[in-house]
N, C-alpha and C positions, 0 to 999 in steps of 0.2 A: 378497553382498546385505545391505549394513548392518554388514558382521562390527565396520566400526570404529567403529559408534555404540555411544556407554556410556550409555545412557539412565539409570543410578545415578547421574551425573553434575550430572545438573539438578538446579539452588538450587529450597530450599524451597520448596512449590508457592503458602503464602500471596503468595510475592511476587508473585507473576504473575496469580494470579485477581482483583486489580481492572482489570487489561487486559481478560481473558477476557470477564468482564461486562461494561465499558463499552463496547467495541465496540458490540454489536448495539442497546443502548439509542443509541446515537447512529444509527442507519439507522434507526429510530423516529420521532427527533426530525428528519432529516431527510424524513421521510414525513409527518409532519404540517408543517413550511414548505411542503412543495409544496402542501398542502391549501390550508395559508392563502394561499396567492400565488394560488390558481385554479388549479393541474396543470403538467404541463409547459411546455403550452401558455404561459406567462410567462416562459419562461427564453426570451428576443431580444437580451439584449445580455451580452458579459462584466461592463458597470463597473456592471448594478445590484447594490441592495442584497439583491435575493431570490438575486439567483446567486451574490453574493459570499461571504452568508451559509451558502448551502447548499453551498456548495463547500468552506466548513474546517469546515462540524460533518462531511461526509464524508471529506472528506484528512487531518483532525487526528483527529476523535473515532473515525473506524472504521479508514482506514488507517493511520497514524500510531500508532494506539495496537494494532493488531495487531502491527504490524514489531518495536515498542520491546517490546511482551511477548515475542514470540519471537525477540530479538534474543541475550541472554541465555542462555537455557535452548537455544538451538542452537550457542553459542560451547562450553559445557561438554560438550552431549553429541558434537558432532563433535570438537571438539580435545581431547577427556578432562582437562579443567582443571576444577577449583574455584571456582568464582565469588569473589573476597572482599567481604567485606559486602554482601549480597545485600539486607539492608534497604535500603540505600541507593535502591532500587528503586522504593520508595515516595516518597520525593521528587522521583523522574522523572514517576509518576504525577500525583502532586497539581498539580506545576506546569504536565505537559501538560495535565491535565481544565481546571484552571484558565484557562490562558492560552487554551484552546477557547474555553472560553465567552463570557470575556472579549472573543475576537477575531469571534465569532460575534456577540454582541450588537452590539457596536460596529459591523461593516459590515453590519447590516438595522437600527437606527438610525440610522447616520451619525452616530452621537456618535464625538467626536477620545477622549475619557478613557479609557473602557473601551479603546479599541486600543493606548495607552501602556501600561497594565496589562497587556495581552497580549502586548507586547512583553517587558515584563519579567519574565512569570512564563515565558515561549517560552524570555528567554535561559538563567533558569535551568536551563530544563529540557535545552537544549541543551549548557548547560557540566557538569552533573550526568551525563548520559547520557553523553556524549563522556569525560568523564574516569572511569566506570566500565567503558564499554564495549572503551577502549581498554587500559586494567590486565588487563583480563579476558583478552582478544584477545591479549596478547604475553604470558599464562603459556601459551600452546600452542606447542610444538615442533613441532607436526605440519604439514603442506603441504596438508592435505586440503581438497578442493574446496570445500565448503562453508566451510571459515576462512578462504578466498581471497576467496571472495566476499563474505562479509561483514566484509572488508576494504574493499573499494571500494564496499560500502555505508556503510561510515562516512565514508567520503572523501565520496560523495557527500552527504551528512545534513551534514557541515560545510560545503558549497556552499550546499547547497538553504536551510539555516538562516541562513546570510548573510547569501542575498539575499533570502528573507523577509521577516527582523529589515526592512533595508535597503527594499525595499517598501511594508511596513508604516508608518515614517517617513514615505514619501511620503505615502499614504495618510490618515495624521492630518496632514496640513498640512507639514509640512519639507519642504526644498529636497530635488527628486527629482533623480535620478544619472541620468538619459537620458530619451531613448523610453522611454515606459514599456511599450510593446505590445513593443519589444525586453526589455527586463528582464522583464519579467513571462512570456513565452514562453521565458529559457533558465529562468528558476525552477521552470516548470511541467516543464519538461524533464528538468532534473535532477533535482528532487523524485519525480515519476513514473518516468518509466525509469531514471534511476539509483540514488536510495535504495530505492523499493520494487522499482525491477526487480531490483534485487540479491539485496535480501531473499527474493522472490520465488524468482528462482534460484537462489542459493545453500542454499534448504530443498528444493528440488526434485533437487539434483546425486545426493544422499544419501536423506536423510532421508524424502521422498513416497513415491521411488523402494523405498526399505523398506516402506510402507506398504501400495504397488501391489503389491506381490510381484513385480517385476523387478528387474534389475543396475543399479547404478549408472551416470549418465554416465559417457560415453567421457572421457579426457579431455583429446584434442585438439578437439573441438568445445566443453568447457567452457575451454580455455585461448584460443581464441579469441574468444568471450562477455566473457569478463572482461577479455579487451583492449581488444575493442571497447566497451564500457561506461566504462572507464576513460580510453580517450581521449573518448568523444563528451560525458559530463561535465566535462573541464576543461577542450577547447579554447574550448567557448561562454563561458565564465568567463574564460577571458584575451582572446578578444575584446572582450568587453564592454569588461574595466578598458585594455586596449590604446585602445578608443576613448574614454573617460572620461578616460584622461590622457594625450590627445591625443598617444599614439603613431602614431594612421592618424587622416587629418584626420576632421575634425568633422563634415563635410558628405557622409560617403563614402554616398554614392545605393545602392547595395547590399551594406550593413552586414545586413540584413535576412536577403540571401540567404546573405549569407555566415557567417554565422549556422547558418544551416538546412545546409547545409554541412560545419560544425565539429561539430556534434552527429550529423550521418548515422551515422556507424559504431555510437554506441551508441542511434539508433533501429531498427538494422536486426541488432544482436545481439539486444535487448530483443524485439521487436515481427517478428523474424520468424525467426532462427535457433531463440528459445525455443522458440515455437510449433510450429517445425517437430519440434526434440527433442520435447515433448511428444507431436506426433501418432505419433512415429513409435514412441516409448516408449508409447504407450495400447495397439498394435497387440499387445502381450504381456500387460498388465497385466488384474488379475482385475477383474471388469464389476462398478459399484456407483455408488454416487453421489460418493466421490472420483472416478473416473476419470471421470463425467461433469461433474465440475464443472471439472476442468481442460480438456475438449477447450472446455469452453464459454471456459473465458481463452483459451486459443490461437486458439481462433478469433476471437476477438472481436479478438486484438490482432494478426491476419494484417488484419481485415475495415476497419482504422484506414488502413492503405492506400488501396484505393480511395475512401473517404469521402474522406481528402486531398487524393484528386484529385476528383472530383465537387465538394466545397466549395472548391476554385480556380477549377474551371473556371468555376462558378455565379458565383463573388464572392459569395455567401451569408452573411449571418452566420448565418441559422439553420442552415446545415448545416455553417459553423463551430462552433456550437453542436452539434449533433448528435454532431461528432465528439469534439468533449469530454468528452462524453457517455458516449460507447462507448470512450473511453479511460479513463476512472475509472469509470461505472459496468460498464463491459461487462469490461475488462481485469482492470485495479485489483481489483475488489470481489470479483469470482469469484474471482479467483487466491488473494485473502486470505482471503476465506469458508473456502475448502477451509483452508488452513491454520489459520484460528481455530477450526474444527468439528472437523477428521482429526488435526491436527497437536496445536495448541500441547497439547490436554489430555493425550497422549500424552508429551510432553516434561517437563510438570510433572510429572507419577504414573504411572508404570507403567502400563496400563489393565486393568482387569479382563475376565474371560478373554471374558464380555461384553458389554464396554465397545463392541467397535469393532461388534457386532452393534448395538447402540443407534446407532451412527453410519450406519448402513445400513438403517435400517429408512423406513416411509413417512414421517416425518417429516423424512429427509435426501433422497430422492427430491422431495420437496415443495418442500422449500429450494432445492434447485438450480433443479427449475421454472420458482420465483416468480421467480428470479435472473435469468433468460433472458427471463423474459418483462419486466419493469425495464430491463433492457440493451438490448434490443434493439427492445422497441416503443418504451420512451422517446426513442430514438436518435431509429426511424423518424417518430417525432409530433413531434418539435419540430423536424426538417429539413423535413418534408413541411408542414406548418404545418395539420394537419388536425384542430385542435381544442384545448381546455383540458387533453386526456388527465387526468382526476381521479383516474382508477383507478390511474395511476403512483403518485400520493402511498399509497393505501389497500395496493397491493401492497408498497411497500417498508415502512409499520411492521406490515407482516403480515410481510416475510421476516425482519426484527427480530427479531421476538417468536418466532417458529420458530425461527430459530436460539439465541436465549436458553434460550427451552423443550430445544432439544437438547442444551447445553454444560450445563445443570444438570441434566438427565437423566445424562448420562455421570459426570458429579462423583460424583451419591449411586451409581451403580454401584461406582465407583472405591472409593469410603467402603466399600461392602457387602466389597466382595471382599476390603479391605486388616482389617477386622476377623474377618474368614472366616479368613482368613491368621493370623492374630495369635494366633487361638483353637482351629487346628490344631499352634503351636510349642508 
């Protein structure tokens, strides 16, 4: 249970605490857009500016910057390697925060500048992250699950960052590379269940699973996971460029489906094997607000299913909507919550002896709450079309600020204990 986690292992914790912190200030800033839009109630279409907006301060500033803090400090504690130049860390930061905001103003202005600038502080950030992540990742000899999978998180992070980049172009004006409802739907794809379902995974195989007080995944049902995740990100990726250079004609009438298709195996590793591990791994695990915070992602990303079909059979955009919804705020958020709250502080520092009682008290009971209650009435208010929902916006820069208040509660524990320590040698 954990025996091969070297928690001594994890680079300096300054590098990682401007992740730690940004996250939850970004579910803040995405709490107040939904204010000023009027509630959920205004999210009706993908291509406005209030959705476009609020969709990368949440994918970039809270997922995105969760994954890339604990992308790091889990490559060293599962593969027992050394980080090298762990500063370097700080300019994956700067360029991600940056290239946020940058990319955030630009689409709820609709100004072309700022989203050229977010192109290029994004690729920085992408070629900076990739070329650390990858040095880091091949001093490990080891096979263990979690270095497996955050293998085929990077594979997907240099997909999803592609077609981004590649988007984005559209987006400010340059000649777009297709259907953009195609391109923009395998982006979302791979970016969500592959990058972060990876990351997601691959901290859960081990590392949660130490947390919970259970065994490790099996792992024949994690070596299935990670195949299926590995095919269903790169076959949608050579579809595309197969029909862009006019390998299958131009006019193929069901590129769409086929499509949806090519990515099946890694939505159905992602979005329902996980969950199933999850539930079946809760049945053991000691009762707290980790474990409820994960039954809350399994569920939510078993529950992306029938939404699926409901907003088909509807032809809805709002319960297209909806479903996007409970895919990033229901799936996404929860999944990463528990890891930015249980996890990453535990990776950085050692925790003190009661640290992880601070991460269990009513203030983590509270958080998962607010979380559930965001996922799952925002879902249901913006597919049922039952109003502005306002309180969506005031409940997520409340789950924010909770989760903020909890991760700097844990830090100064951590501080007490490690001078407690210091002044016992």
């Amino acid at each position: 249970m954990g025996e091969g986690l070297q928690f001594g292992r994890a680079p300096d914790r300054d590098t990682g605490l401007p992740f730690l912190y940004t996250a939850p200030v970004a579910l803040m800033v995405a709490g107040g857009l939904l204010l000023r839009a009027g509630g959920v109630g205004a999210l009706t279409t993908p291509w406005s500016a209030t959705v476009l907006s609020l969709t990368h301060v949440v994918t970039l500033g809270f997922l995105t910057m969760t994954a890339v803090g604990l992308f790091l400090p889990l490559v060293a504690v599962s593969g027992n390697v050394s980080i090298p130049r762990p500063r370097l860390v700080h300019g994956v930061y700067y360029s991600l925060a940056g290239g946020a905001v940058a990319l955030v103003w630009g689409t709820a202005r609709s100004e072309v500048t700022p989203v050229f600038v977010a192109i290029g502080a994004l690729s920085l950030m992408g070629l900076l992250f990739l070329g650390h992540a990858i040095r880091s990742i091949r001093r490990s000899l080891l096979k263990a699950p979690t270095v497996r999978g955050l293998r085929v998180a990077l594979w997907s992070f240099f997909l999803a960052v592609s077609l981004g980049i590649w988007l984005a172009h559209g987006h400010g004006g340059m000649l777009f590379p297709g259907p953009r409802a195609w391109w923009l739907g395998v982006h979302v794809g791979v970016a969500l269940g592959g990058w972060l379902g990876a990351v997601i995974a691959a901290s859960s195989f081990e590392s949660v699973a130490h947390l919970l007080g259970i065994e490790a995944m099996a792992e024949k049902p994690v070596r299935w996971l990670l195949r299926g995740l590995a095919t269903g990100v790169t076959l949608p990726v050579l579809g595309l460029l197969a029909h862009y250079f006019r390998l299958i004609p131009a006019d193929f009438e069901r590129m769409g489906w086929a499509l949806i298709l090519l990515g099946l195996p890694g939505a159905l590793s992602i979005w329902v094997l996980w969950p199933l591990l999850i539930l079946r791994s809760a049945r053991d695990a000691r009762s707290g607000a980790l474990r409820d915070g994960l039954l809350l992602s399994a569920v939510s990303g078993l529950l992306l299913w029938p939404l699926a079909g409901w907003a088909w059979m509807t032809e809805s955009t709002r319960w297209v909507m909806a479903l996007g919804w409970m895919a990033v705020m229901g799936w996404g958020v929860s999944a990463l919550m528990v890891l930015l709250v249980w996890l990453l502080p535990r990776l950085l520092s050692p925790p003190a002896e009661n640290a992880e009682a601070q991460a269990e008290g009513p203030g983590a009971r509270s958080l998962v709450f607010i979380q559930g209650v965001v996922a799952w009435a925002g879902a249901v208010w913006i597919g049922a079309s039952w109003g502005p929902g306002v309180f969506i916006g005031f409940a997520l820069m409340a789950e924010g600020a909770v989760c903020l208040a909890l991760l700097i509660r844990q830090r100064r524990a951590m501080q007490v204990s490690s001078r407690g320590r210091a002044g016992t040698l």
